[in-house]
BANU-968267 format. One record per atom (N, C-alpha, C): x, y, z. Coordinates in pm, whole numbers, padded with zeros to 5 digits, always signed. Example, Ala and Ser with C-alpha at 12.3 -4.5 7.8 and 13.67 -1.06 7.14 Angstrom:
% residues 2
+01319-00569+00780
+01230-00450+00780
+01320-00330+00780
+01285-00225+00708
+01367-00106+00714
+01290+00003+00787
This chain:
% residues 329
+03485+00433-02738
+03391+00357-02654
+03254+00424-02654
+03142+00310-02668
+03024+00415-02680
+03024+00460-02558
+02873+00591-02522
+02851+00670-02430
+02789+00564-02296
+02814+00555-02213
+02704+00461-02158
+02640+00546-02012
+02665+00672-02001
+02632+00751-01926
+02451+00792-01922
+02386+00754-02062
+02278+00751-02069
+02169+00676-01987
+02260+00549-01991
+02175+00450-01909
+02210+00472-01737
+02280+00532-01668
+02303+00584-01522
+02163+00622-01502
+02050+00530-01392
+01945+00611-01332
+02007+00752-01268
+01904+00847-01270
+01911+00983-01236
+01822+01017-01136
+01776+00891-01102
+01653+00927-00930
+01663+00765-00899
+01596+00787-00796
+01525+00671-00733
+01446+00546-00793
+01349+00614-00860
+01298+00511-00944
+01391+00442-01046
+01481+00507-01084
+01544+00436-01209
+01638+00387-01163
+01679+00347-01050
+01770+00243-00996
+01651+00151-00964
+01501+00155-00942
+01432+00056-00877
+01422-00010-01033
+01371+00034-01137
+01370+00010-01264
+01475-00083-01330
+01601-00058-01281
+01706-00132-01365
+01699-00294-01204
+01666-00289-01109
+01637-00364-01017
+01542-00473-01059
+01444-00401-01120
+01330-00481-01191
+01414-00599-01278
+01404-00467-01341
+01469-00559-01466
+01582-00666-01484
+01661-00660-01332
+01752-00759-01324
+01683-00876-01255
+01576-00839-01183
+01518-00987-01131
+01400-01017-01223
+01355-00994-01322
+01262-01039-01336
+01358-01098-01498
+01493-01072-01528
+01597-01163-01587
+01616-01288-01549
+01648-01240-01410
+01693-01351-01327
+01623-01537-01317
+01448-01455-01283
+01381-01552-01219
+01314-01605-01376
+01320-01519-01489
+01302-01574-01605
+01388-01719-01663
+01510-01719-01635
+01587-01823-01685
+01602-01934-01530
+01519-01857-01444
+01550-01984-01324
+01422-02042-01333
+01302-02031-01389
+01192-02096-01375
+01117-02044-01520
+01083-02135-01638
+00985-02104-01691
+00852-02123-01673
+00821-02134-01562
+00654-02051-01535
+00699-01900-01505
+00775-01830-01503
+00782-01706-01477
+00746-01613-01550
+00823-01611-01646
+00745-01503-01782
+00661-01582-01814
+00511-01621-01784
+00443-01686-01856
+00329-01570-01820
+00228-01535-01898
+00130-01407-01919
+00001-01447-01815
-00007-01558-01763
-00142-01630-01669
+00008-01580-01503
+00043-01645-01491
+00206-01580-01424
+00182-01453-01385
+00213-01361-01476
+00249-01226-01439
+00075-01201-01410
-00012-01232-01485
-00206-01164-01458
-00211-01228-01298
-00189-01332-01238
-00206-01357-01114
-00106-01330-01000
+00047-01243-01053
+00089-01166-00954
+00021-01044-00940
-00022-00983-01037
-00049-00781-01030
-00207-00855-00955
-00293-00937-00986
-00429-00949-00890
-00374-00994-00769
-00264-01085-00725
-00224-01131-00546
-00213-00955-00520
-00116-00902-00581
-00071-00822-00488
-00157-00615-00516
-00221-00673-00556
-00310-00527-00614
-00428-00497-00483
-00407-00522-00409
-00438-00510-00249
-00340-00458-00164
-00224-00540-00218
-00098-00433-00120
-00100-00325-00219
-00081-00321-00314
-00044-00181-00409
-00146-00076-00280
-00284-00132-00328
-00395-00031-00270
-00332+00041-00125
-00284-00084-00059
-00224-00024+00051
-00118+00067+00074
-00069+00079-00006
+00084+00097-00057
+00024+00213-00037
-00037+00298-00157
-00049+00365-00196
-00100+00490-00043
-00218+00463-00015
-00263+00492+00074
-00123+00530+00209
-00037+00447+00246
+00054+00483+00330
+00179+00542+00263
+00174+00537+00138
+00264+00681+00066
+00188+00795+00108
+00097+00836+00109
+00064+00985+00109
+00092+01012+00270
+00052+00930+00359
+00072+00905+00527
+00287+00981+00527
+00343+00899+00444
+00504+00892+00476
+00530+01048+00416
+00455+01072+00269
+00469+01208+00228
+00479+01326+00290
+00328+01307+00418
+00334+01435+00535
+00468+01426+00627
+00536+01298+00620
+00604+01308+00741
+00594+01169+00835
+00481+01139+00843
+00397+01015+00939
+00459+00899+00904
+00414+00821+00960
+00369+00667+00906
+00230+00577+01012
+00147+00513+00951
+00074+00413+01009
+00096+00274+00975
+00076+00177+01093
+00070+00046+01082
-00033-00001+01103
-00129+00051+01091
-00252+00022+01152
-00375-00043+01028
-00382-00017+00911
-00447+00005+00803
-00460-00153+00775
-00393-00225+00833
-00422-00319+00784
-00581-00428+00891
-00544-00356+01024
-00660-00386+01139
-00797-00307+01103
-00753-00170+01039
-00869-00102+01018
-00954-00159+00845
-00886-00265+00793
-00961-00293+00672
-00998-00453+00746
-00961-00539+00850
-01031-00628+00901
-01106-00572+00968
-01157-00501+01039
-01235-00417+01117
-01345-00390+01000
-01324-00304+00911
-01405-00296+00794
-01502-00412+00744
-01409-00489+00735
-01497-00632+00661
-01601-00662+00693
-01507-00724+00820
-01637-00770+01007
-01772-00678+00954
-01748-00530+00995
-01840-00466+01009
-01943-00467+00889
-01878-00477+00777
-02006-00489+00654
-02080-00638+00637
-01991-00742+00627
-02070-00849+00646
-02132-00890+00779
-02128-00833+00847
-02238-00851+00979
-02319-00766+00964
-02357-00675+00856
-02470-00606+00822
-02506-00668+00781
-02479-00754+00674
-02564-00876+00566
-02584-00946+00625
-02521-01058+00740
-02577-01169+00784
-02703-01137+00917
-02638-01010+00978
-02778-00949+01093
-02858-00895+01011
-02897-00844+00960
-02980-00734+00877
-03036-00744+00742
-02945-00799+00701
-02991-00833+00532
-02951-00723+00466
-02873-00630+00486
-02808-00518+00473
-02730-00566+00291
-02806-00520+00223
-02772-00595+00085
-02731-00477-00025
-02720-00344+00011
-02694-00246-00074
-02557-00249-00132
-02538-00266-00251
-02342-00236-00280
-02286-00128-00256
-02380-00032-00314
-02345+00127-00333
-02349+00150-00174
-02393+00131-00093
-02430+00161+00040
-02336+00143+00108
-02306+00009+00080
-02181-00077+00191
-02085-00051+00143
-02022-00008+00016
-01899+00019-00012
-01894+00173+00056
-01972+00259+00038
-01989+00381+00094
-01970+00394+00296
-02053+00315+00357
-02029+00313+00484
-01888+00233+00531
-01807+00161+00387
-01735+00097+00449
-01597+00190+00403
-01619+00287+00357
-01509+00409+00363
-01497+00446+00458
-01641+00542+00501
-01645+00603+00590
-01592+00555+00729
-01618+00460+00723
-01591+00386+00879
-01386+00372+00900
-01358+00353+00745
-01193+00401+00733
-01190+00499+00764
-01206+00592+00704
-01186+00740+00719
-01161+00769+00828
-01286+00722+00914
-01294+00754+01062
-01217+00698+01165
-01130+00595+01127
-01010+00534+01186
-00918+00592+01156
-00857+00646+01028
-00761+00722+01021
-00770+00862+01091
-00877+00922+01119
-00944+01033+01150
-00857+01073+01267
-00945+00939+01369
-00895+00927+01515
-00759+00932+01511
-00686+00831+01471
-00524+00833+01450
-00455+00955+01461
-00518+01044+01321
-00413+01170+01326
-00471+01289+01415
-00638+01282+01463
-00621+01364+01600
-00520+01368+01676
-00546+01211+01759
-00442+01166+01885
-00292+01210+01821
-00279+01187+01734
-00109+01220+01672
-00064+01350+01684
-00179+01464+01667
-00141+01553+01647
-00177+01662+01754
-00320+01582+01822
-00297+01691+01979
-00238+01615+02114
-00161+01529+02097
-00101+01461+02206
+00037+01481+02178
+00075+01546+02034
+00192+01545+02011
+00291+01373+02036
+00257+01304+01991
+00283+01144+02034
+00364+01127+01873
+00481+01036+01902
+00521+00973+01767
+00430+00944+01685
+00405+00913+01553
+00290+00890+01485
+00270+00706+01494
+00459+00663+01506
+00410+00477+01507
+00390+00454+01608
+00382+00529+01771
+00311+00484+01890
+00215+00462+01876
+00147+00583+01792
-00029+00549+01821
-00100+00472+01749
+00028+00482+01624
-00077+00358+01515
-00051+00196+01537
+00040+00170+01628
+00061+00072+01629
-00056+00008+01736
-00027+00090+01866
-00137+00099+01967
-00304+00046+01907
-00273+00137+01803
-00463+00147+01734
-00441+00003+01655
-00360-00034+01585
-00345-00167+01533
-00409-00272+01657
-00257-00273+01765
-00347-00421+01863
-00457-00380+01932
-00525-00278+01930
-00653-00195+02007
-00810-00292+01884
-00784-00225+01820
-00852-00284+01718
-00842-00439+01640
-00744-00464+01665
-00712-00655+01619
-00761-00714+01725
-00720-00688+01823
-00745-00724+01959
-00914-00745+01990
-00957-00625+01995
-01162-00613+01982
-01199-00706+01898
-01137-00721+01763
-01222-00779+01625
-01187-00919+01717
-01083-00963+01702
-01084-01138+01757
-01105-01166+01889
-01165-01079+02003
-01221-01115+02105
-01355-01118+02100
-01428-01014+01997
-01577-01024+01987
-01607-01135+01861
-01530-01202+01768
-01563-01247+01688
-01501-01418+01706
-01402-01433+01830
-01334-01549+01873
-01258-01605+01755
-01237-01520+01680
-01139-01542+01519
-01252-01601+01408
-01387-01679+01408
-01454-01700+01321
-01444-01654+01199
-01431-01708+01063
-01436-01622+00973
-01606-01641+00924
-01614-01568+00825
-01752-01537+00756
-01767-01598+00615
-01873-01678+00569
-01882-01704+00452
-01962-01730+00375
-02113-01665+00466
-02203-01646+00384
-02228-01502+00312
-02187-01423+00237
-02202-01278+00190
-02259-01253+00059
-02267-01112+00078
-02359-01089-00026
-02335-01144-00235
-02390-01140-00305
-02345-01169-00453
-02271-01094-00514
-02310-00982-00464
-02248-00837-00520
-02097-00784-00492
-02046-00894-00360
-01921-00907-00302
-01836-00988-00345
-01880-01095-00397
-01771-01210-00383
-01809-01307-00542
-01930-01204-00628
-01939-01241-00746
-01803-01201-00855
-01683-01351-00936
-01631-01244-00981
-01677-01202-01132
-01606-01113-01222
-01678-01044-01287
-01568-01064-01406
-01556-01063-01539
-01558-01043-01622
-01512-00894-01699
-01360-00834-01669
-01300-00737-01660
-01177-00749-01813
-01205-00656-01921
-01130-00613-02003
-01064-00810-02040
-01148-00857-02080
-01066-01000-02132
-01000-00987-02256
-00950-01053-02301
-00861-01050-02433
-00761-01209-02446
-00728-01202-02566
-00689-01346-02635
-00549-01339-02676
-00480-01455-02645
-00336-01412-02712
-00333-01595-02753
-00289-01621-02869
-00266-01720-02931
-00366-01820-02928
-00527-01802-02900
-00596-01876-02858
-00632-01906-02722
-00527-01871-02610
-00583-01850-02502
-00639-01728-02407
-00761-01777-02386
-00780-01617-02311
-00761-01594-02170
-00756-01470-02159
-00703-01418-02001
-00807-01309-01985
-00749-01213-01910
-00853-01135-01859
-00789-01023-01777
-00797-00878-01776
-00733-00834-01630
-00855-00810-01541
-00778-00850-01399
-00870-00867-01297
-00962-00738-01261
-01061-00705-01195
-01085-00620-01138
-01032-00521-01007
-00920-00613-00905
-00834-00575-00823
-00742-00491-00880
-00689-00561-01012
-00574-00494-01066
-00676-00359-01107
-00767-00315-01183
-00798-00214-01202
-00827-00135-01106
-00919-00184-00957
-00952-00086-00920
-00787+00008-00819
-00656-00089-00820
-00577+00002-00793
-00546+00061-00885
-00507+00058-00980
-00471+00124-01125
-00558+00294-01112
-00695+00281-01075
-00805+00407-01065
-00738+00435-00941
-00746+00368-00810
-00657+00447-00737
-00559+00514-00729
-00404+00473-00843
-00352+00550-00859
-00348+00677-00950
-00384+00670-01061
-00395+00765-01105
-00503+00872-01020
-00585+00845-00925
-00645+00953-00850
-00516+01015-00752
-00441+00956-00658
-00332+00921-00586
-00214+01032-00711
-00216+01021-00782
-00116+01109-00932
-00161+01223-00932
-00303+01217-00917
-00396+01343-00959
-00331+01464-00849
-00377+01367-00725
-00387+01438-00597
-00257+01530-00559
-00167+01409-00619
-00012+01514-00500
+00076+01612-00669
-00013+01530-00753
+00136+01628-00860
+00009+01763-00904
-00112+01742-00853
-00180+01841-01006
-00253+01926-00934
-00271+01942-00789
-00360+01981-00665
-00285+02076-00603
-00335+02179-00524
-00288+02282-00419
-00260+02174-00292
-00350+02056-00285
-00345+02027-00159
-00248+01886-00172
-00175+01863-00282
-00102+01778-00293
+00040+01857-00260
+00037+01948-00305
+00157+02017-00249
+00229+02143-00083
+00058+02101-00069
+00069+02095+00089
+00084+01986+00114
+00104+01906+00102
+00131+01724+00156
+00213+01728+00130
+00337+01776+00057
+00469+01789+00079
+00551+01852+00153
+00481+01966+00123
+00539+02112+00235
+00565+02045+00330
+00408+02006+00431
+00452+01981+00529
+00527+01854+00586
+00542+01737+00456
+00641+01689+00520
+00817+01709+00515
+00834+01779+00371
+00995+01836+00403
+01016+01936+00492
+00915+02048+00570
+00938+02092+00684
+00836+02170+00705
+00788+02094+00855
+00664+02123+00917
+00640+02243+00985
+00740+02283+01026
+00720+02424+01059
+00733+02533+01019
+00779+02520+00906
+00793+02640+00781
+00698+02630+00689
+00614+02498+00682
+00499+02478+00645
+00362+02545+00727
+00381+02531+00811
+00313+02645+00974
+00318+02753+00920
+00416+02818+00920
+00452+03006+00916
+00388+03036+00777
+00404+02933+00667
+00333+03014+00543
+00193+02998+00522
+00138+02984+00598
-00022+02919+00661
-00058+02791+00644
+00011+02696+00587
-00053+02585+00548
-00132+02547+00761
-00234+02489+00723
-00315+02416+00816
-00264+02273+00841
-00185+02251+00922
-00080+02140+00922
-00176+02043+01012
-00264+02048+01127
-00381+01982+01171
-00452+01904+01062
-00486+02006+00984
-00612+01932+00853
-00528+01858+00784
-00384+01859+00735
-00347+01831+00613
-00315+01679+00674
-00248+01686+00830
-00257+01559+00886
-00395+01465+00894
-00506+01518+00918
-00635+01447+00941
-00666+01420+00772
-00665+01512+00683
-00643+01457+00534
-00539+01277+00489
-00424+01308+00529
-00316+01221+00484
-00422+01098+00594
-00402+01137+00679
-00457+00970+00746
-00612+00861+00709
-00682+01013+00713
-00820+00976+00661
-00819+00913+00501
-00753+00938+00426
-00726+00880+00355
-00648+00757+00338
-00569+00728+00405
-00497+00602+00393
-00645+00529+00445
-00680+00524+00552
-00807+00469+00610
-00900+00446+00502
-00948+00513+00429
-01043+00518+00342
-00965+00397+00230
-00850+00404+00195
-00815+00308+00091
-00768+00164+00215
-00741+00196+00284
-00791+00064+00367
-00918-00028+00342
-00988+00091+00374
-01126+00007+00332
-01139-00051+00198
-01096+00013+00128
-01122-00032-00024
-01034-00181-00009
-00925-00147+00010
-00854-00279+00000
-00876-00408+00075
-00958-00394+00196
-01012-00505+00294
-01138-00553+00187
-01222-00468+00106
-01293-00511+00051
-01316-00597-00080
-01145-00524-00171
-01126-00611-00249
-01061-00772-00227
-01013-00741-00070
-00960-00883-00085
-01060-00986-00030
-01127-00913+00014
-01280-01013+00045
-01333-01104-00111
-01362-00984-00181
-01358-00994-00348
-01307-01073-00391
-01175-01137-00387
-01127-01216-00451
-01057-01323-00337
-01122-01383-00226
-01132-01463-00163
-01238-01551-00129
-01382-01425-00160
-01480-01515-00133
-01467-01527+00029
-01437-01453+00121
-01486-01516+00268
-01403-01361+00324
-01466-01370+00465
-01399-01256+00582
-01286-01375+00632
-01216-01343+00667
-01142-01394+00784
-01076-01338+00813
-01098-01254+00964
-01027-01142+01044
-00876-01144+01059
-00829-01262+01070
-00716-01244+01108
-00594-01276+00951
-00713-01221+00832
-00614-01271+00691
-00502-01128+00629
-00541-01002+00711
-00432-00941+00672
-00348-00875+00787
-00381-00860+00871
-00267-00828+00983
-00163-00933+00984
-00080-00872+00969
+00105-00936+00954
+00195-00880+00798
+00057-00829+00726
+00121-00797+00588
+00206-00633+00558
+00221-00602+00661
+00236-00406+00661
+00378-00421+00652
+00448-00569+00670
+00609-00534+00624
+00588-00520+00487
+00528-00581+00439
+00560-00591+00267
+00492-00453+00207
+00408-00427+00267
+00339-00248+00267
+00434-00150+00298
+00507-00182+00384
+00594-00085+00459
+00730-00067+00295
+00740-00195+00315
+00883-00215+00245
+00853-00152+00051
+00762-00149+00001
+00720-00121-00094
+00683+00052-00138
+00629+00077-00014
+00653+00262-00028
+00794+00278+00010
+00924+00228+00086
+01019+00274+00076
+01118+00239-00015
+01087+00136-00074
+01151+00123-00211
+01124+00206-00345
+00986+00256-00325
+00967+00335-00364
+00993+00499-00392
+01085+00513-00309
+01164+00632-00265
+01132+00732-00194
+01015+00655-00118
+00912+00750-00023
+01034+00761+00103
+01079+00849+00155
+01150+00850+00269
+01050+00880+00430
+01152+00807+00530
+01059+00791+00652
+01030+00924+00725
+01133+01053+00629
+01091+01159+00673
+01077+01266+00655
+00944+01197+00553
+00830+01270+00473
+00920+01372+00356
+00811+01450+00285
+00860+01505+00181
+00887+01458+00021
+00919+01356+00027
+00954+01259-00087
+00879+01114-00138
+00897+01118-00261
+00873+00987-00292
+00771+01007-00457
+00722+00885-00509
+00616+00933-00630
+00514+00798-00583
+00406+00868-00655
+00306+00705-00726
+00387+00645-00789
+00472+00677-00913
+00511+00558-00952
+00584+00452-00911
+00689+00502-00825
+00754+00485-00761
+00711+00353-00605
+00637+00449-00588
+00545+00307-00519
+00484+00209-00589
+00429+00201-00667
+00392+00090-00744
+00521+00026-00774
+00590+00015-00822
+00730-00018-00866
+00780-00119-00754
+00760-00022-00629
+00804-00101-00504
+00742-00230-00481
+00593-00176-00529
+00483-00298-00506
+00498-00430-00573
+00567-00407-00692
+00603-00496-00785
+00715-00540-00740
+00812-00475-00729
+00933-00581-00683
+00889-00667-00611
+00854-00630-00457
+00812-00730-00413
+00745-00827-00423
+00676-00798-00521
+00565-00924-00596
+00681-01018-00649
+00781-00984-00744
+00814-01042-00798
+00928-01133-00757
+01001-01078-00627
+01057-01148-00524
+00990-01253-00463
+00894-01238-00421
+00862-01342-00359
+00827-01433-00418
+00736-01411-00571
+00729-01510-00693
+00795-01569-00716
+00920-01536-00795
+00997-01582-00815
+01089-01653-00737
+01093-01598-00589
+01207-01702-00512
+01097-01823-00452
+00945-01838-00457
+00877-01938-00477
+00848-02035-00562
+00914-01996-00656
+00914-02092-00788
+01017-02163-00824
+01116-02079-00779
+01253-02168-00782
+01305-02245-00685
+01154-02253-00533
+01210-02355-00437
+01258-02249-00327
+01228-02126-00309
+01307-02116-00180
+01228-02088-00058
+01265-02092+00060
+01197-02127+00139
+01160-01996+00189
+01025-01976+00281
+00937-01879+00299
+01000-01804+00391
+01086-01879+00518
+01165-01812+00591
+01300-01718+00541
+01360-01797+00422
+01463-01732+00335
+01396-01567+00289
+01245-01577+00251
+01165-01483+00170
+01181-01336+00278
+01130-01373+00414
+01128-01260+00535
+01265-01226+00480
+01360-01261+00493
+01515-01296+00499
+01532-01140+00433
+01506-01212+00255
+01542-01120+00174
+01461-00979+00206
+01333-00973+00261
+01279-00849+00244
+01297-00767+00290
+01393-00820+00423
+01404-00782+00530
+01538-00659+00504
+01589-00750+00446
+01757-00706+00423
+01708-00590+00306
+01616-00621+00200
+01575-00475+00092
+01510-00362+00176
+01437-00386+00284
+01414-00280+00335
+01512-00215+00408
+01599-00264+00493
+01685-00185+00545
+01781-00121+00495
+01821-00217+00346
+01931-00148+00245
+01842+00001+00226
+01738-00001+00194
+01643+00117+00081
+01658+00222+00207
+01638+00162+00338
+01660+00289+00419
+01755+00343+00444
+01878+00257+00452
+01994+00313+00421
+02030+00395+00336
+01950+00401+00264
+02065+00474+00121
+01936+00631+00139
+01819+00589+00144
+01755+00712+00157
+01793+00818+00294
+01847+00772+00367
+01878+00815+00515
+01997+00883+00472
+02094+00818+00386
+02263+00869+00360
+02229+01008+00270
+02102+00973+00161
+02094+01099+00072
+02043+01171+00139
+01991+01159+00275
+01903+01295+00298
+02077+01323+00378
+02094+01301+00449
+02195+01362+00543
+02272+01431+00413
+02335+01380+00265
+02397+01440+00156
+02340+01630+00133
+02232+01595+00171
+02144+01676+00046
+02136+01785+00216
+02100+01822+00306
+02131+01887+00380
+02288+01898+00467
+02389+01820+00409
+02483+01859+00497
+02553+02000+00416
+02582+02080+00511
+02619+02242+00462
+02757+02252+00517
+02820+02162+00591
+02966+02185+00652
+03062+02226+00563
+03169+02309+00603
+03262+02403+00504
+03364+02256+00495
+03372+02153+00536
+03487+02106+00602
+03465+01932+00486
C-alpha cells in the first residue's frame, strides 16, 4: 500500500489547507461561476478589508488580548477624514492617509492603556470602546452617509492588469495593499526582536515580566497597531465603495474574529502565523461565496460560521490543555 502518511497536515495550517481545498472542490462542481478567474479577482477585493483586519487583530490575539472595537475605530476614521474635505477642503492624500493612522493608533493607544492600568479584561474595554464610539459617530452624524469626497479617494486605479484568453482582468488595489500589509505583518513577528516579544508575552506574561520584556509597551504596540490597520482598512473600503457610510462595517468582527482563529491564532495568545490568518480570511470568503451561489440562505451563512468558529476553538482550547497537561496519571 502506498505511504499516505505524507499527506497528514503537521500544524494548523495544513488542516486549514486540506479544508480549502475540500470546499473550494465542493462549491466548484455545485456552481460554475465558482472557479471562474473574474469569481475568485472579486472575492480576494470583497474581502481584502477583512484580511486587513484580520491581520491587525492577529498580532492583538498574539500578545494574549483581543479587540472588537477596530471596526468603530475605522468608521470613526472615515467620518473624520471626509469631514475634513467637505468642511475644509482638506484635499491632501499623503496627509489624510497619514492623520487617518494616527487617529487609529490613538484609539488603539487608549484601549491598551485602560487594559493595562485598570487591569480590566481586554473584551470589556474594547467592546465598551466599540458602542462608546459607534454610539458618538451615529448620534453626531444621525447615521447620514457621505458622498461627496475627494478624487484621490474613491478614484479607482488601474493595478497590475493582465489578459488570459482575450479577456482582461486586473488585481485590485485592496487586494495589494493587504498583500504589503502582510508581508510587513511576516516581517514584524518572524524576523524582529520585537516580534518575538509579541509572543513571549503572550505564551506567558509574567515570565515575559521577569526577563525584562516591557509588557506595558509591547501591549500599547499590539493595539496601536491593530488601530492603525483599522484605519487603513476603513479607508480602503471607502476606496472601493465610493461613499462613507458609518454604520457599513460594525457587525463584521465575527467574520474578523472567526478568520484569525481559524487561523490558528489561539484566544490565549502566543500562537498563530500570517499565513495562517490569511487562509482563515479566505475560507471564509469562500464559504460564504460559495454557499451564495448555490442558493443558500444568509441566515444558514451566520449558521455555518458560527458553528466553524466554535469548532476552531474547540480544538485549539483541547491542544492547549494537551500540550500543558503534565499529570503522571
Amino acid at each position: 500500500m502506498p505511504d499516505l502518511s505524507c499527506f497528514k497536515p503537521q500544524s494548523s495550517q495544513g488542516w486549514l489547507a486540506w479544508v480549502l481545498v475540500i470546499c473550494i472542490t465542493i462549491f466548484s462542481f455545485s456552481s460554475d461561476q465558482f472557479l471562474t478567474i473574474q469569481n475568485l479577482l472579486d472575492l480576494t477585493e470583497t474581502y481584502a478589508v477583512t484580511g486587513i483586519f484580520a491581520l491587525g487583530l492577529f498580532v492583538v490575539l498574539v500578545t494574549g488580548g483581543i479587540d472588537i472595537s477596530f471596526a468603530a475605530v475605522a468608521s470613526v476614521v472615515q467620518y473624520f477624514i471626509a469631514t475634513l474635505f467637505l468642511q475644509f477642503q482638506f484635499d491632501n492624500a499623503v496627509l489624510s492617509i497619514a492623520l487617518a493612522i494616527a487617529s487609529g493608533m490613538l484609539f488603539g493607544i487608549i484601549n491598551a492603556v485602560l487594559i493595562y492600568s485598570l487591569r480590566i479584561v481586554s473584551i470589556i474595554i474594547t467592546i465598551s470602546m466599540q458602542s462608546l464610539l459607534f454610539g458618538i459617530l451615529m448620534w453626531l452624524t444621525d447615521g447620514r452617509s457621505l458622498y461627496s469626497l475627494p478624487e484621490w479617494w474613491t478614484t479607482l486605479r488601474s493595478v497590475l492588469p493582465f489578459e488570459i484568453h482575450g479577456q482582461h482582468f486586473q488585481l485590485g488595489l485592496p487586494l495589494l495593499v493587504m498583500l504589503s500589509i502582510a508581508a510587513l505583518t511576516w516581517i514584524l513577528l518572524n524576523k524582529t526582536h520585537l516580534g518575538r516579544q509579541l509572543y513571549a508575552v503572550g505564551g506567558d506574561q509574567e515570565s515575559a515580566r521577569r526577563i525584562g520584556i516591557r509588557v506595558g509597551l509591547i501591549h500599547i504596540f499590539a493595539y496601536g497597531y491593530l488601530g492603525a490597520l483599522a484605519a487603513i482598512g476603513g479607508m480602503v473600503q471607502v476606496y472601493r465603495m465610493g461613499e462613507v457610510v458609518p454604520n457599513a462595517l460594525v457587525g463584521g468582527e465575527l467574520d474578523v474574529l472567526a478568520a484569525t482563529v481559524l487561523g490558528g491564532a489561539s484566544l490565549m495568545g502566543g500562537k498563530g502565523t500570517v499565513t495562517g490568518t490569511l487562509m482563515g480570511v479566505f475560507l471564509i470568503a469562500i464559504l460564504k461565496n460559495g454557499l451564495n451561489l448555490i442558493g443558500v440562505s444568509d441566515y444558514f451563512m451566520n449558521i455555518v460560521i458560527g458553528g466553524v468558529i466554535m469548532l476552531a476553538i474547540t480544538i485549539t482550547h483541547y491542544k492547549k490543555r494537551k500540550e500543558t497537561d503534565v499529570s503522571f496519571i
